[in-house]
C-alpha positions as a Python dict, from the first residue, in 0.01 Angstrom:
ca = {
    (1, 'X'): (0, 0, 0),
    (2, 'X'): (140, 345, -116),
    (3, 'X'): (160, 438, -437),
    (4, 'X'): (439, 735, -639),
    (5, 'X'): (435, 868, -931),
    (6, 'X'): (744, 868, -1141),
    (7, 'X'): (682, 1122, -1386),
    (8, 'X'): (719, 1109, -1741),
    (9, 'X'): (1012, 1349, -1758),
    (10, 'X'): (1110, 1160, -2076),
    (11, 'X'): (1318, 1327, -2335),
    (12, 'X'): (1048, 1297, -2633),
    (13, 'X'): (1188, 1311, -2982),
    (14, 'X'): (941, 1558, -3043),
    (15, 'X'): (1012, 1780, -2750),
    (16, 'X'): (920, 2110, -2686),
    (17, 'X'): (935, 2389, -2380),
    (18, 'X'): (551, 2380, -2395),
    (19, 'X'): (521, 2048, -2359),
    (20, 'X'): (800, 2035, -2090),
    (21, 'X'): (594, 2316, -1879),
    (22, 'X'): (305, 2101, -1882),
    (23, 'X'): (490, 1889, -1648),
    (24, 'X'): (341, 2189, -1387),
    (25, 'X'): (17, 2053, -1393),
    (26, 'X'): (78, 1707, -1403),
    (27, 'X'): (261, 1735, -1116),
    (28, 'X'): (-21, 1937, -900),
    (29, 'X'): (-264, 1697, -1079),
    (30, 'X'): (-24, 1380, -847),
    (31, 'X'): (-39, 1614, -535),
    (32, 'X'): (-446, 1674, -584),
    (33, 'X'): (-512, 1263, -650),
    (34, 'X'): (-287, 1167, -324),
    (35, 'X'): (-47, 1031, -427),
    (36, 'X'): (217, 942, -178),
    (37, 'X'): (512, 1066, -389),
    (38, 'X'): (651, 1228, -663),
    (39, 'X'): (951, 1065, -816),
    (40, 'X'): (1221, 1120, -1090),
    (41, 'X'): (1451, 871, -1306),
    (42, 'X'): (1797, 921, -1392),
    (43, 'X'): (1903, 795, -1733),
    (44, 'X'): (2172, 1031, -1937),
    (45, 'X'): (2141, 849, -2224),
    (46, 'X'): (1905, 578, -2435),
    (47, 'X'): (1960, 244, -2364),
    (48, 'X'): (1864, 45, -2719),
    (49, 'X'): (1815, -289, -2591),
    (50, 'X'): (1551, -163, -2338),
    (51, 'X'): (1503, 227, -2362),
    (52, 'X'): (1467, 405, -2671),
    (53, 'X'): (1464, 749, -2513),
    (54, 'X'): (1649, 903, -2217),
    (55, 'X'): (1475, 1160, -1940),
    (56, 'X'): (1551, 1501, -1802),
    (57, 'X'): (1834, 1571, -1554),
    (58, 'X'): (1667, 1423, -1232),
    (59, 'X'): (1775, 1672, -976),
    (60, 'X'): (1745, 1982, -1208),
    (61, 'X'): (1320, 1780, -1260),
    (62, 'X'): (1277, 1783, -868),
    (63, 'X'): (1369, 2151, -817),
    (64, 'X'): (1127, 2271, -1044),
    (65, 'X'): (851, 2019, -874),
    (66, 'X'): (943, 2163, -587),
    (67, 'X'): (809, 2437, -698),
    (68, 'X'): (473, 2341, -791),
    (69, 'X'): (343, 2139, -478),
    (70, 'X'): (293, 2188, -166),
    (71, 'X'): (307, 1876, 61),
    (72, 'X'): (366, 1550, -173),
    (73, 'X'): (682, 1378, -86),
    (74, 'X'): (963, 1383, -349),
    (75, 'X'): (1220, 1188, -500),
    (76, 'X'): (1481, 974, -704),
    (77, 'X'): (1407, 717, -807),
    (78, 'X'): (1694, 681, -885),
    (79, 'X'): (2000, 886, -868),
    (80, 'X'): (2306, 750, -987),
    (81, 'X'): (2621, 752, -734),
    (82, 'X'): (2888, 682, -931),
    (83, 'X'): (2837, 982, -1179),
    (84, 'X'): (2859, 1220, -911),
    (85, 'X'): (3130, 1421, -690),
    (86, 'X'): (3016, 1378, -340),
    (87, 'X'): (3029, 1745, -234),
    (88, 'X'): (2846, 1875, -493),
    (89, 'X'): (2624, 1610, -448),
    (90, 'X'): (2578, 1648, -87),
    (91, 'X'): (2500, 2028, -176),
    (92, 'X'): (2241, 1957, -412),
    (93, 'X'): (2069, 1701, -127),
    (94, 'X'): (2080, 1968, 131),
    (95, 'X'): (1978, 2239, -127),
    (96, 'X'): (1630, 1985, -244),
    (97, 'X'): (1582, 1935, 181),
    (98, 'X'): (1564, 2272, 208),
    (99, 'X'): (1352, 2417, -71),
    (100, 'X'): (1099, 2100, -26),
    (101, 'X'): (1083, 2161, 333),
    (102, 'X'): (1198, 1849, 411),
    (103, 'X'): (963, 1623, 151),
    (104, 'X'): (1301, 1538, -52),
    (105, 'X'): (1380, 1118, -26),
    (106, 'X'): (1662, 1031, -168),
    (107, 'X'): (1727, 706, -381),
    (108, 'X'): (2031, 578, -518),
    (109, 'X'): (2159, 264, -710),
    (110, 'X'): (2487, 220, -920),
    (111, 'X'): (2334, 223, -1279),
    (112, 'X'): (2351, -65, -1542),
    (113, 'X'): (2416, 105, -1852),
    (114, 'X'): (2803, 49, -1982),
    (115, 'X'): (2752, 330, -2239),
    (116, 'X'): (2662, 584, -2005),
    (117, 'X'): (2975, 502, -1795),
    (118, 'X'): (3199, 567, -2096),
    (119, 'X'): (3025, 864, -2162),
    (120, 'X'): (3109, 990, -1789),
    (121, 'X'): (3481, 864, -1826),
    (122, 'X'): (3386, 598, -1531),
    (123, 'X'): (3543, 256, -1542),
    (124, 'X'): (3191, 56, -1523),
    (125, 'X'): (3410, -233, -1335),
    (126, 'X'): (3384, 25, -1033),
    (127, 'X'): (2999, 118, -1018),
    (128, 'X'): (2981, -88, -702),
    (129, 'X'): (3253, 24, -502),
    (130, 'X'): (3205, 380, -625),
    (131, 'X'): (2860, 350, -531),
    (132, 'X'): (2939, 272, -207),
    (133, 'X'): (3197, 557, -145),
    (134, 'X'): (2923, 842, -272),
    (135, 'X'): (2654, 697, -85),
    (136, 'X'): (2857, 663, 241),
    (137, 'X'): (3086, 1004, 220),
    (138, 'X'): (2756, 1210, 107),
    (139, 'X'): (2585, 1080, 429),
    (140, 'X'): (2910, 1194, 649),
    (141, 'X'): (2856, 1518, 441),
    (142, 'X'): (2527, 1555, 536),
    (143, 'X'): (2577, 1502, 910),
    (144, 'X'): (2864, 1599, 1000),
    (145, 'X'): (3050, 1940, 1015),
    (146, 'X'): (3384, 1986, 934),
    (147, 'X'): (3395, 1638, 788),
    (148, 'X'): (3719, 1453, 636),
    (149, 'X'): (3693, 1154, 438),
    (150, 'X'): (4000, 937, 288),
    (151, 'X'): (3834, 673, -4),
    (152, 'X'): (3968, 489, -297),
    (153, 'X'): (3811, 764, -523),
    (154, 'X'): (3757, 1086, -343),
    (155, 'X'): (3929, 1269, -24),
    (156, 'X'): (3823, 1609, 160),
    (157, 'X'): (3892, 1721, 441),
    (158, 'X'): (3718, 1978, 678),
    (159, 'X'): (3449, 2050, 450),
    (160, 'X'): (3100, 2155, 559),
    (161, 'X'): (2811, 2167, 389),
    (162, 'X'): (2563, 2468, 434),
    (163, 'X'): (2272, 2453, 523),
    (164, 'X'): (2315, 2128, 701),
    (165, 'X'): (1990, 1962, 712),
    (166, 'X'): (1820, 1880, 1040),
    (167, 'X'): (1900, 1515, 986),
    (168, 'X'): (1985, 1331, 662),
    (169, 'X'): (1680, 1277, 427),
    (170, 'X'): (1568, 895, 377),
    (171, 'X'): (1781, 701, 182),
    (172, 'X'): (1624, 441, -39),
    (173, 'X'): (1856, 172, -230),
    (174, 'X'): (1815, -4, -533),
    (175, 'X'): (1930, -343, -697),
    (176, 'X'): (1829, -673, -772),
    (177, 'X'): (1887, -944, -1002),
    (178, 'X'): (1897, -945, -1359),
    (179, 'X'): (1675, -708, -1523),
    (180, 'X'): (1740, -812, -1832),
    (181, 'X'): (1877, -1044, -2118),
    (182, 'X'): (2115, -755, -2231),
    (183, 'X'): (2143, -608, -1883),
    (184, 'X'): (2510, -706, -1713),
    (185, 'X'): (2353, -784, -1377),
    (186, 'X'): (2361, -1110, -1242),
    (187, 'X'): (2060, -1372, -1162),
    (188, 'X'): (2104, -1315, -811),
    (189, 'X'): (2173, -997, -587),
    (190, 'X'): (2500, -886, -539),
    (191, 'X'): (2633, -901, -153),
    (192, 'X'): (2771, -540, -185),
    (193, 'X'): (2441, -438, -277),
    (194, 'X'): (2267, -598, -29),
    (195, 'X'): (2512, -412, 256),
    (196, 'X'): (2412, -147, 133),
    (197, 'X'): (2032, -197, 159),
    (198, 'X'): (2126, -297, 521),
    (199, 'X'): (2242, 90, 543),
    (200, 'X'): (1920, 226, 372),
    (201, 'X'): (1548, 303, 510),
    (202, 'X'): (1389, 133, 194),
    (203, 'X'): (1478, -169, -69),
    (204, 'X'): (1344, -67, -466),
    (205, 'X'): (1346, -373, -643),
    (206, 'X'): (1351, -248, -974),
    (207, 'X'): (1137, -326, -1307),
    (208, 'X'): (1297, -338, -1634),
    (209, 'X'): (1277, -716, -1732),
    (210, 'X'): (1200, -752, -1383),
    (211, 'X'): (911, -1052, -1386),
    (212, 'X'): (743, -1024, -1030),
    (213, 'X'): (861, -1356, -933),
    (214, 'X'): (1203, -1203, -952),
    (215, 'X'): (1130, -883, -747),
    (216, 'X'): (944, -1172, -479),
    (217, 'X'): (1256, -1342, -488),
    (218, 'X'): (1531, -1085, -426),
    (219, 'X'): (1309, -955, -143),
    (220, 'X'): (1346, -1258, 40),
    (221, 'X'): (1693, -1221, -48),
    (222, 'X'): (1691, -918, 150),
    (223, 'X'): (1482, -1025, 463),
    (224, 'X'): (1722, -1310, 515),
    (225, 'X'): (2029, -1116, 471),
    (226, 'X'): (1850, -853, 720),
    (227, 'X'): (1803, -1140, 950),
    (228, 'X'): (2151, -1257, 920),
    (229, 'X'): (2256, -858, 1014),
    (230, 'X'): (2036, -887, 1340),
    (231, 'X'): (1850, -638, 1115),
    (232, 'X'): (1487, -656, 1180),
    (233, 'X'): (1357, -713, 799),
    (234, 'X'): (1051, -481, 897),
    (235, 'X'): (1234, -204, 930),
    (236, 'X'): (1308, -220, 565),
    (237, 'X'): (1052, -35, 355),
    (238, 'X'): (967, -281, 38),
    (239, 'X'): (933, -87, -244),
    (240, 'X'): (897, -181, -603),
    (241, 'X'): (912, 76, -961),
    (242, 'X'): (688, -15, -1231),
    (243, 'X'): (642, 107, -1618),
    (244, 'X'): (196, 162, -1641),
    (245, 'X'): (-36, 203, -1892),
    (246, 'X'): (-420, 156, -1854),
    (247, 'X'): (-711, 76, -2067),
    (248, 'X'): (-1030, 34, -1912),
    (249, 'X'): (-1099, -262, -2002),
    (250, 'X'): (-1109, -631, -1870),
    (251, 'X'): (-1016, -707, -2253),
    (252, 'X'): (-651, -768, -2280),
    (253, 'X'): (-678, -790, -2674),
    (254, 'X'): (-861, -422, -2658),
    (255, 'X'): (-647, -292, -2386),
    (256, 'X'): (-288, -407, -2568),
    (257, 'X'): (-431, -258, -2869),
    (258, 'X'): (-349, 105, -2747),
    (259, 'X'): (-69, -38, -2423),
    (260, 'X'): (190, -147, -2701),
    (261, 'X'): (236, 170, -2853),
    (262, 'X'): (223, 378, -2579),
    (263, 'X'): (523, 94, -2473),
    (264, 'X'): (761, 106, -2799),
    (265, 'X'): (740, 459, -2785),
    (266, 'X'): (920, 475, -2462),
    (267, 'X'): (1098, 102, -2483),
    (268, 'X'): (1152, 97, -2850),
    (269, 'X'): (1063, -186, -3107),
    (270, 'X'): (1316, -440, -2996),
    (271, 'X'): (1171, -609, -2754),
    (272, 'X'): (885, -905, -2780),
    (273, 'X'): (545, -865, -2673),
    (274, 'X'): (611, -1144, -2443),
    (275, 'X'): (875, -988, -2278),
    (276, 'X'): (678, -680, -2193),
    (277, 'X'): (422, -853, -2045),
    (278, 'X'): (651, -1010, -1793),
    (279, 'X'): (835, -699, -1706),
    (280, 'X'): (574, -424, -1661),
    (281, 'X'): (258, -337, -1575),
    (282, 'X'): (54, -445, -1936),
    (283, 'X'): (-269, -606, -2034),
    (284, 'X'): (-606, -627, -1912),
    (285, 'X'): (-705, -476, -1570),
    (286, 'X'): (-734, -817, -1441),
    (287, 'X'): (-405, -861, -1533),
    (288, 'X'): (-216, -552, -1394),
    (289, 'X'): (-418, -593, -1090),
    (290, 'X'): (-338, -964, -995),
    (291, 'X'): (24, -866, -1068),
    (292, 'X'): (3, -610, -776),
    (293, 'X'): (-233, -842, -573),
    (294, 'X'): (107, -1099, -552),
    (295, 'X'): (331, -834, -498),
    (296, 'X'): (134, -718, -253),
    (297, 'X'): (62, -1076, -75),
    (298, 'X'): (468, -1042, -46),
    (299, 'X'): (457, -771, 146),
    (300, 'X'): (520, -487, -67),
    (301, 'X'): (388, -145, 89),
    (302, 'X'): (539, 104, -167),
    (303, 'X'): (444, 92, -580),
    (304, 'X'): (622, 364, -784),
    (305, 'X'): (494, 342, -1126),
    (306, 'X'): (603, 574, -1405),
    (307, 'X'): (306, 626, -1686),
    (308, 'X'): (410, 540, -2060),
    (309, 'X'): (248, 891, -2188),
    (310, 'X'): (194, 1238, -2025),
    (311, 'X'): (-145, 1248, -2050),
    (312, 'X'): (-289, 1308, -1714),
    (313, 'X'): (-575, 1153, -1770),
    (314, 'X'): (-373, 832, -1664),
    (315, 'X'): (-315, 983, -1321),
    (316, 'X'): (-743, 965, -1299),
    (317, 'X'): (-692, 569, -1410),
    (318, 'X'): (-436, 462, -1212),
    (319, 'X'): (-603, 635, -864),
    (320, 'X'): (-934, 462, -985),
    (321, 'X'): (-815, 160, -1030),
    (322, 'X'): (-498, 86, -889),
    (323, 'X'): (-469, 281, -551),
    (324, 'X'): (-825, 317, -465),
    (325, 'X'): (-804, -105, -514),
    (326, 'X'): (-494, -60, -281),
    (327, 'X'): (-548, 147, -23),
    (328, 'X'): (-314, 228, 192),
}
């Protein structure tokens, strides 16, 4: 199994440009540990019901990693389409290829979040279809020159993008079924969104309020759909995100003890202690460990967990005892 790093790029209340430059050396601290990625959420605004804080503009994040390592793979994880014009988007993609020399993967999904839509002016009724049109005119845009493309939402015509990359970066989708009591997803996976994974290199089946019996699920959701496709389901990189915090400890008590606030600072106070525990990556080492064991018995061969503090001394606890545990 691989595992990313999702940084924690959040947007503290207490934020400040030195703490915000110390992202540098967490970042070379990922590369040094190898990690097998280096990835970036996108979130404009809090979400109350599950987020209590939002993160720094993802793309704007990944330039300035860029910039700081070397040969780690980078990423979304994940962009979202619908907020975007195409053209500049496609741009920005061949913009990251360039300056990462070709380490930039690029992940997408359609959002959740109905207040960030009205924020953006975007009917959230069309995430999907929207979502589809970006994903699908940005990889014309990134392949094509002189390019013309007629959608519902967005037309050009004879527009090429320089540089044009050497070939279009990976392209790693995300969805799955509900995520949450408050989240407006239903308890099964769309069929738009799984033709789109059947476009994609990689499936993310996502986290928040995401028990791992869910994630299990939906991936055999996909693999049958695949199959249906005369898709071979191997082809399909399984890859799963994940909120982190370790204690080491085998004592869930001790370990929860410090987890829970390192959790409501990020998640907020609204949600239940139970519900945690189902969704992320919480509790005793035993526990966070036989989580990934059945995720892993599933098949899954990418883990992209996001750490609840910046404090690098996480990155040492998580290689020690999650990917050394996992090798790849």
């Amino acid at each position: 199994m691989q595992f990313g790093i999702r940084i924690p790029s959040y947007v503290w209340p207490d934020l400040t440009y030195e703490r915000t430059r110390a992202l540098r050396g967490y970042c070379r601290r990922v590369e040094e540990l190898g990690f097998h990625g280096i990835w970036v959420i996108d979130h404009l605004l809090p979400s109350p019901a599950i987020y209590a804080v939002s993160w720094l503009e993802p793309l704007k994040v990944l330039a300035f990693v860029s910039g700081v390592t070397e040969h780690v793979a980078i990423g979304t994880g994940i962009l979202i389409l619908p907020f975007r014009h195409p053209v500049l988007l496609a741009k920005e993609i061949a913009s990251m290829v360039y300056l990462t020399g070709g380490r930039f993967i690029l992940g997408v999904g359609g959002g959740w979040e109905p207040a960030e839509y009205r924020a953006m002016g975007v009917p959230f009724r069309e995430r999907g279809a929207r979502t589809d049109e970006v994903l699908d005119s940005v990889k014309l845009l990134l392949t094509t020159r002189n390019a013309s493309f007629k959608g519902r939402f967005f037309q050009f015509e004879n527009v090429t993008i320089d540089p044009m990359p050497p070939e279009c970066p990976p392209i790693w989708v995300a969805g799955g079924s509900l995520t949450h009591a408050d989240a407006p997803d239903k308890p099964y996976i769309a069929k738009s969104v799984l033709r789109r994974i059947m476009k994609a290199d990689a499936w993310i089946g996502r986290s928040s309020g995401s028990d791992k019996d869910s994630v299990m699920k939906d991936w055999e959701e996909v693999k049958a759909h695949a199959r249906a496709a005369g898709r071979d389901p191997k082809s399909i990189l399984y890859a799963h995100t994940q909120f982190v915090h370790i204690v080491d400890t085998h004592d869930r008590e001790k370990a929860l003890r410090e987890q829970v606030p390192a959790f409501e600072a990020i998640m907020g106070r609204t949600r239940s202690l139970e519900d945690l525990m189902a969704s992320y990556l919480i509790g005793s080492l035993d526990d966070i460990c036989g989580r990934i064991e059945e995720l892993r018995r599933s098949g899954l061969q990418y883990l992209m967990v996001n750490p609840m503090t910046d404090d690098p001394k996480q990155l040492d606890l998580i290689k020690q005892h999650l990917m050394d545990r996992f090798p790849d």
